[in-house]
C-alpha positions in Angstrom: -20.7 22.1 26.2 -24.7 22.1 26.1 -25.6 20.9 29.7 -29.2 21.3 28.9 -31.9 18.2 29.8 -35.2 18.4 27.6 -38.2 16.5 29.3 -39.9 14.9 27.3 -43.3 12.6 28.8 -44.2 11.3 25.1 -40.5 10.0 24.4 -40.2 8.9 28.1 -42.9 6.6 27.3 -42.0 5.0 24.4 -38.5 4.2 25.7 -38.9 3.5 29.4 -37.9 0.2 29.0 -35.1 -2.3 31.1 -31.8 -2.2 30.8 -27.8 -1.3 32.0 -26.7 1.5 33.8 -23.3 0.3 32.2 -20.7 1.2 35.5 -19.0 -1.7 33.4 -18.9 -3.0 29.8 -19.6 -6.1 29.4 -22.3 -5.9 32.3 -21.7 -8.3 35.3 -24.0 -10.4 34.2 -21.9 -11.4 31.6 -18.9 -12.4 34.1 -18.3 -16.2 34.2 -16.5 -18.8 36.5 -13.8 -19.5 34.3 -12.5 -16.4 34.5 -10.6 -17.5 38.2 -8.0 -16.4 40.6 -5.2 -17.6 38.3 -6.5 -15.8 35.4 -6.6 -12.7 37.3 -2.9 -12.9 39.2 -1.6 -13.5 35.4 -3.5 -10.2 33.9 -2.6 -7.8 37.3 1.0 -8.9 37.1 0.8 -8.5 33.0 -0.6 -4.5 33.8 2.4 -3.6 35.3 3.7 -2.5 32.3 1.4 0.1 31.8 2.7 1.8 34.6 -0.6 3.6 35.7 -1.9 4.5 38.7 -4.3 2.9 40.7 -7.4 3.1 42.2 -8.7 0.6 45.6 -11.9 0.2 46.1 -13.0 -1.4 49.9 -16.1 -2.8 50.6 -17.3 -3.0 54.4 -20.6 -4.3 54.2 -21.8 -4.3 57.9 -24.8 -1.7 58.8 -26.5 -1.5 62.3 -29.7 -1.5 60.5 -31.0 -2.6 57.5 -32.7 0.1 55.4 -35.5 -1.7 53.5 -34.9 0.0 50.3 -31.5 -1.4 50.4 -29.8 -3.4 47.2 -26.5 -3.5 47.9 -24.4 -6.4 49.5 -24.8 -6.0 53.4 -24.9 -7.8 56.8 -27.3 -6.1 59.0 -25.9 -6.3 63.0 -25.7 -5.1 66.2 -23.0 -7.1 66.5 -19.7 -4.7 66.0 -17.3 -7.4 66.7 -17.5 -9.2 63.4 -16.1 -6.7 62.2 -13.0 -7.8 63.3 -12.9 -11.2 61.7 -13.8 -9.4 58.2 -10.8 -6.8 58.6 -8.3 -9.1 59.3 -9.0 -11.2 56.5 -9.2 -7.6 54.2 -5.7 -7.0 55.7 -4.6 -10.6 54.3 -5.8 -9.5 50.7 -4.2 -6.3 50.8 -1.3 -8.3 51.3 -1.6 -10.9 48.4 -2.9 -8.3 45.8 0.4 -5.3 46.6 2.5 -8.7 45.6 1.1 -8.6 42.1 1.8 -4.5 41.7 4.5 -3.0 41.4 5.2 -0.1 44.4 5.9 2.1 41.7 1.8 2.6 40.8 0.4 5.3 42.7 -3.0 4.8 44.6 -4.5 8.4 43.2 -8.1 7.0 44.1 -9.5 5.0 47.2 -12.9 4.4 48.4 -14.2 2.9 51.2 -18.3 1.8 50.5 -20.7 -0.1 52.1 -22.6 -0.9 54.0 -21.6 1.4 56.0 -18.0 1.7 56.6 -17.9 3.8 59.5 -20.3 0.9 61.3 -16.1 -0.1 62.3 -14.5 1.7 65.1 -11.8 4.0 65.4 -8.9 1.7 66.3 -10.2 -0.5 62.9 -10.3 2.4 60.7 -6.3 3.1 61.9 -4.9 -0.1 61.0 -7.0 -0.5 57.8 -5.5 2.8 56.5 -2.1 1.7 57.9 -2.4 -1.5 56.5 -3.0 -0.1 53.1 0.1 2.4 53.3 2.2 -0.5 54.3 1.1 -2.7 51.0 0.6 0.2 48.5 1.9 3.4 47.7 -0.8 6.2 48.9 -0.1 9.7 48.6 0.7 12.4 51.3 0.2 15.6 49.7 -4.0 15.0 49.4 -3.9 15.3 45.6 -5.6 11.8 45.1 -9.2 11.5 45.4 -10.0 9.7 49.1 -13.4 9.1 49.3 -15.9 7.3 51.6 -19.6 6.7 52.0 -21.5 8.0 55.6 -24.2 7.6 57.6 -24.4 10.3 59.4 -26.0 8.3 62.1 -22.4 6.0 62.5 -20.2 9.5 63.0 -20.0 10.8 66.0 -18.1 12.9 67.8 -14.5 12.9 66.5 -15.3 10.3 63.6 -14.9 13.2 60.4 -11.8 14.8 62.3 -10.5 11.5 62.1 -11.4 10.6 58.7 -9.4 13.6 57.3 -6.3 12.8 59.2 -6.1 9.3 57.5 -6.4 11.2 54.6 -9.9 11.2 52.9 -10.7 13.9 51.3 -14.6 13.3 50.0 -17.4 11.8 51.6 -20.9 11.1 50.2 -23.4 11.1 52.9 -26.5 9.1 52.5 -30.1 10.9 53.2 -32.7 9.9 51.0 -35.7 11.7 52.4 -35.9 13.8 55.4 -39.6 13.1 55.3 -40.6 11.5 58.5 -43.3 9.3 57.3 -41.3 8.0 54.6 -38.3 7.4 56.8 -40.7 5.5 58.8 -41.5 3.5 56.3 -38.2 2.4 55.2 -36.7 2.0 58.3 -34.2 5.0 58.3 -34.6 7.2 61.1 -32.7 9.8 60.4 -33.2 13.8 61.6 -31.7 16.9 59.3 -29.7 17.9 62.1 -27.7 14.3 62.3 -26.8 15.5 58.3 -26.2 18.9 58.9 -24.0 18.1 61.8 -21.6 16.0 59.7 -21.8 18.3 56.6 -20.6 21.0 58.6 -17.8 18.9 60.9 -16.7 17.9 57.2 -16.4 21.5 55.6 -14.4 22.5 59.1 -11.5 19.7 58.6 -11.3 20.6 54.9 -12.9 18.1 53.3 -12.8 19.0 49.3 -16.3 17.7 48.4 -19.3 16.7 50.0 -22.3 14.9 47.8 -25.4 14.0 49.3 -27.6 10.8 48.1 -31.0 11.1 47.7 -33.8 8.7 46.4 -37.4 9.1 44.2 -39.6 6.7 44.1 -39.6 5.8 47.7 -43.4 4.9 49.8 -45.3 7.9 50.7 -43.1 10.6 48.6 -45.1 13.1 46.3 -44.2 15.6 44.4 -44.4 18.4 47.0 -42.8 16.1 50.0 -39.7 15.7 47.9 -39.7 19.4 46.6 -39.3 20.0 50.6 -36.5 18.1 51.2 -34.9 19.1 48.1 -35.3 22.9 49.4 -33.6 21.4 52.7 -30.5 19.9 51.2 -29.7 23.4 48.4 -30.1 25.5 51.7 -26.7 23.6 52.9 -25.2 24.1 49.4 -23.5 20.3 48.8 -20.8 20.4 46.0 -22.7 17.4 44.3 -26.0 15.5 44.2 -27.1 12.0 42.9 -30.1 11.5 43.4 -31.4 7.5 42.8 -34.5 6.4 41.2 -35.8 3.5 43.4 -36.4 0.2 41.4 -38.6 -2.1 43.4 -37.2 -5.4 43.3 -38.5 -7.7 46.0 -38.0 -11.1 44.3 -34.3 -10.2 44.2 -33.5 -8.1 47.2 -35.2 -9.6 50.6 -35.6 -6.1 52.8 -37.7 -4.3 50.0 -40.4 -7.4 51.0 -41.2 -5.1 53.7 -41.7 -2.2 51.6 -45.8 -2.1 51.0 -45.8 -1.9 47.2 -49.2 -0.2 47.8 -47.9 3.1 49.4 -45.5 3.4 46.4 -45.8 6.7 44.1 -47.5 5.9 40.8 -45.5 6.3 37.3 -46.5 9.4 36.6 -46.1 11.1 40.1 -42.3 9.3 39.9 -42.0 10.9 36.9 -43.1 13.8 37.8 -40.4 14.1 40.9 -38.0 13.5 38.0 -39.3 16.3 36.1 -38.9 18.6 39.1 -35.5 17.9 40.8 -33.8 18.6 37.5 -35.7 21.7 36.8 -34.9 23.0 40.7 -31.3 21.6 41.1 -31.0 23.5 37.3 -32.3 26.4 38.7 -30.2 26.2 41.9 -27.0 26.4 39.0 -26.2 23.2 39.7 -25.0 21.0 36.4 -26.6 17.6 35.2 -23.6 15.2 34.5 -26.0 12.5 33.9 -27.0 9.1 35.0 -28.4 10.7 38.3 -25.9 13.0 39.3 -25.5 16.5 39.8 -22.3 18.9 40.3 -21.7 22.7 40.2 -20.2 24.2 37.7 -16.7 24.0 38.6 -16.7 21.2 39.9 -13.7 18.3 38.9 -16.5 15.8 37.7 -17.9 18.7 35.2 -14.4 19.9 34.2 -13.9 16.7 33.2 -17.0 16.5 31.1 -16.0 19.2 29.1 -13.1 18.4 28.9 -13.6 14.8 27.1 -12.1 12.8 30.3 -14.8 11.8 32.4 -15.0 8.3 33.0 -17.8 5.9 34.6 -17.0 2.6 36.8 -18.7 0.8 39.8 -18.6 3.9 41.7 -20.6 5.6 39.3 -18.7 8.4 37.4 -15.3 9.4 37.7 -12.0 11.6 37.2 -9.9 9.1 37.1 -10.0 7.0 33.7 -6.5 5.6 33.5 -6.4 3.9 37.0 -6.2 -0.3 37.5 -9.1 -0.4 40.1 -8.5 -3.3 43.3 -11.5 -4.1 44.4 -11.2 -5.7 48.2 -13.6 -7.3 50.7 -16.6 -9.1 49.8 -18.5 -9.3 46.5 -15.9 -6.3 45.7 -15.5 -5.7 41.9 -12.2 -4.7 40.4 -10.8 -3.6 36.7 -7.4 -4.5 35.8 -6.2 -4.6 32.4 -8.6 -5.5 29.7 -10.6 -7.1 32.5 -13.1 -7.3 35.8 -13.1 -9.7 38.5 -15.5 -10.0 41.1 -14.9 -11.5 44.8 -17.2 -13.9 46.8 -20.1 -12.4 47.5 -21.0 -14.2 51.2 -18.6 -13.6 53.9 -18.2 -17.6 54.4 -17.1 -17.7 51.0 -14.9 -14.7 51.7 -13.3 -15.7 54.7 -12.4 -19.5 53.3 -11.1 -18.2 50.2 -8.3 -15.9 52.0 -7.9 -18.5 54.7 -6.8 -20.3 51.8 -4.1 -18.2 51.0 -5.9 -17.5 47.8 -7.2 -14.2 46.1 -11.1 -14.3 46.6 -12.0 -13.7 43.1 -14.5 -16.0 42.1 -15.6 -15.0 38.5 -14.7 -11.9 36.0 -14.6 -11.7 32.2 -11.3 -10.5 29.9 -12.3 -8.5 27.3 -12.4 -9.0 23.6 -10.9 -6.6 20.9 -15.0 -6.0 20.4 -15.7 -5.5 23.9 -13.1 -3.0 24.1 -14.4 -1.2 20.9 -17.8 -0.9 22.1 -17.1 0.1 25.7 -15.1 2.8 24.4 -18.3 4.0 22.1 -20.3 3.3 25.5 -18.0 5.3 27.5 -17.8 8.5 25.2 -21.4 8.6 24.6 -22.6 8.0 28.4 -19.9 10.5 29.8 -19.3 13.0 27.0 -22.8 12.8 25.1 -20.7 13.2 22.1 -18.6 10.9 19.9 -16.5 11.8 17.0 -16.1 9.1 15.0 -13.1 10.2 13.1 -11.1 9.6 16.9 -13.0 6.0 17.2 -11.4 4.9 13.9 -7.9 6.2 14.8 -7.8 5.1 18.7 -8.7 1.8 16.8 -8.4 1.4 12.7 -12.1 0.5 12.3 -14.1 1.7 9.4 -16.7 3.3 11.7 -19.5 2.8 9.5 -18.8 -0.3 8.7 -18.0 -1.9 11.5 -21.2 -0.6 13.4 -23.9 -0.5 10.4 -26.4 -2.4 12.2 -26.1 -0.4 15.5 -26.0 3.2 13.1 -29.2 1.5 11.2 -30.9 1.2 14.3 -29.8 4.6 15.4 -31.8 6.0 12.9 -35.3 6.4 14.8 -33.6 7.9 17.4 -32.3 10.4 15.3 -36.1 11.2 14.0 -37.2 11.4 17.5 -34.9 14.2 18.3 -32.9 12.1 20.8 -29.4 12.4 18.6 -27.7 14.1 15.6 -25.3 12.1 13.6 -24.1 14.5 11.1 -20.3 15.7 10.1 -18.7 12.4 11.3 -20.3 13.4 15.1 -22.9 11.3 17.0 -24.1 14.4 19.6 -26.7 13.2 22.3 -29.8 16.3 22.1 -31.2 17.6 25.2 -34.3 15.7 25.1 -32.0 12.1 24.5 -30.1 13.1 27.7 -32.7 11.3 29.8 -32.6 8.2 27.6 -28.7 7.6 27.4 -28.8 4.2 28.4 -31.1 3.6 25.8 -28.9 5.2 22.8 -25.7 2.9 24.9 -27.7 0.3 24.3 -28.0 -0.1 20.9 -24.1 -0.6 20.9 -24.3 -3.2 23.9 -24.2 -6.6 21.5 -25.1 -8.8 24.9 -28.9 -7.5 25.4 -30.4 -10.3 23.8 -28.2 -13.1 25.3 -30.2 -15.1 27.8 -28.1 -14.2 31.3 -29.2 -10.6 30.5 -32.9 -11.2 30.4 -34.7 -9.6 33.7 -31.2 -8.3 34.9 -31.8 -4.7 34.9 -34.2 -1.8 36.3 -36.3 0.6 34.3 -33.9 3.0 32.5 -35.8 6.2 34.2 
């Protein structure tokens, strides 16, 4: 497989527009009410059937601190003993969803994300993993993929030794920057040696993959400050990379109202960082897989490019395409069956929901025969950059070129810009269209233009 990413400033330009990074198809902002608990008790208990395994996804949004950068569903306290109310209530769930699955489904995937899910202590992070053994079938032999997100501020001492013995297997610690001024100005103090510290506590108890997060776009980064921590993070030699382009949102997310817009890189200097990182982290022999993330070569998310069975969900992109994924805790989103349901998203909400006695899924969508289509077209082209469309038209009986005339019509000035090739019954993405996937996804996505997708989504680079 060509793993190759063209750069191209000119084509950048002229496609640098809004829209999904597609983690789902249909796009959440397409879930609706109607789509209730009921509805999504009737589809887990109709998956069964399909006998596959699972995946859980938890979501523990408390953090210490709030970094200002932040998007993601959190409650920023000092307080660690609300923790407490929150578990018990994810305890209750666990509960109420293992009665819909059969114990026969193997959990091959888990993930614990935040927030920060070590912000929880010790004792917590025992009876959450117990709980979870207790309602569904986790295996022993460290085959699955156990993952969870760190800070490497909230491990200390024994935390990673402990991790491991409850059977993760992967962590993803979050860095950013080690720049100090623009730590300072997101309001995540954090020193190299914190990261290192964990890195290395993580490789000594056997962890099978580490993957460090970084961000562009961030206040006071330049081209040169980045290239400096990027030389920082390949001296310790991570298995993966993603590394994040910062979309400044304020009117939607309240802490980046304290990020001064002002001290913000321009355009061309974000671009530029772009540019860079994939040239260095190329250089370093590390592989693009696309849609931010980086792997070396023989690593399980590249084998599975190459192999055709990559897949992409809410945790970004994946190994494991033929798991039901539960998702628990607040605003948690889940994929059973031809559908996705999404849980409260306030812990008020939450909490009344499961006091209830009822599942806390508040909205979702179940997809159409269409839906299904396109995501798998969306799914080959963002993972694989390659479609055959020959296998499309057998997986199921479409006339290809019939069915997506408009979409191949509209394909066509792609295809003169050098982004794809559609020739021998093949769409292939090109190196220089391998920036610009979610635009080529999107011309397959037939919600774009409906009116809850209008201002949803960031800047595609």
């Amino acid at each position: 497989m060509d793993h190759s990413t063209q750069f191209d400033l000119e084509l950048i330009g002229k496609y640098n527009q809004t829209g999904p990074r597609y983690t789902s198809y249909p796009t959440a902002v397409q879930f609706e009410e109607k789509y209730d608990d009921a509805e999504y008790r009737r589809i887990a208990q109709q998956s069964n059937a399909s006998g596959s395994p699972l995946s859980l996804y938890f979501h523990i949004p408390f953090c210490d601190t709030v970094c200002f950068y932040c998007a993601c569903n959190k409650v920023a306290t000092k307080d660690r003993t609300m923790a407490a109310g929150y578990l018990a209530r994810v305890h209750e769930e666990l509960r109420m969803q293992s009665e819909l699955f059969d114990d026969s489904r193997v959990v091959t995937q888990l993930h614990w994300g935040g927030g920060t899910p070590t912000f929880i202590s010790h004792d917590e992070m025992r009876q959450l993993m117990n709980k979870t053994r207790e309602c569904f079938t986790l295996l022993d032999d460290d085959s699955g993929e156990y993952s969870i997100e760190i800070d490497p501020r909230e491990a200390k001492g024994d935390t990673i030794k402990l991790l491991r013995e409850l059977g993760f297997n992967r962590m993803s610690l979050g860095v950013q920057d080690f720049d100090a001024k623009v730590q300072k100005a997101v309001n995540r103090l954090q020193s190299k040696q914190e990261t290192l510290q964990v890195l290395q506590a993580a490789r000594d108890e056997g962890f099978r993959s580490t993957s460090i997060d970084l961000i562009y776009g961030l206040p006071h980064q330049s081209l040169n400050s980045f290239s400096a921590t990027l030389d920082e993070i390949l001296e310790v030699d991570p298995d993966r990379l993603s590394v994040f382009n910062y979309a400044h949102l304020p009117e939607r997310f309240k802490p980046q109202r304290r990020i001064n817009a002002e001290e913000l890189p321009p355009p061309q200097e974000k671009l530029d960082i772009l540019q860079m990182t994939i040239d260095k982290l190329s250089d370093a022999g590390y592989i693009y897989v696309g849609m931010d993330h980086f792997a070396k070569p023989d690593d399980e998310l590249v084998k599975a490019q190459e192999d055709g069975t990559l897949y992409r969900n809410f945790q970004g992109y994946s190994t494991h395409a033929d798991c039901d994924l539960i998702g628990l805790g607040a605003t948690s989103i889940g994929m059973v069956g031809p559908s996705y349901a999404q849980n409260m998203r306030s812990l008020d909400e939450y909490y009344e929901r499961i006091d209830a006695g009822r599942l806390a899924v508040f909205r979702g969508v179940t997809l159409t025969r269409d839906d299904l289509i396109r995501r798998d077209v969306i799914t080959r082209l963002i993972c694989h950059y390659t479609l055959t469309i020959g296998d499309v038209e057998a997986s199921w009986e479409i006339d290809f070129r019939d069915y997506f005339a408009e979409e191949l019509e509209r394909l066509q000035e792609m295809v003169e810009d050098g982004l794809i090739s559609i020739e021998d019954g093949t769409i292939n993405v090109l190196p220089r269209g391998r920036l610009l996937i979610r635009n080529i996804c999107m011309q397959f996505d037939i919600y774009l233009n409906s009116k809850a997708s209008q201002g949803s989504f960031s800047k595609v680079i």
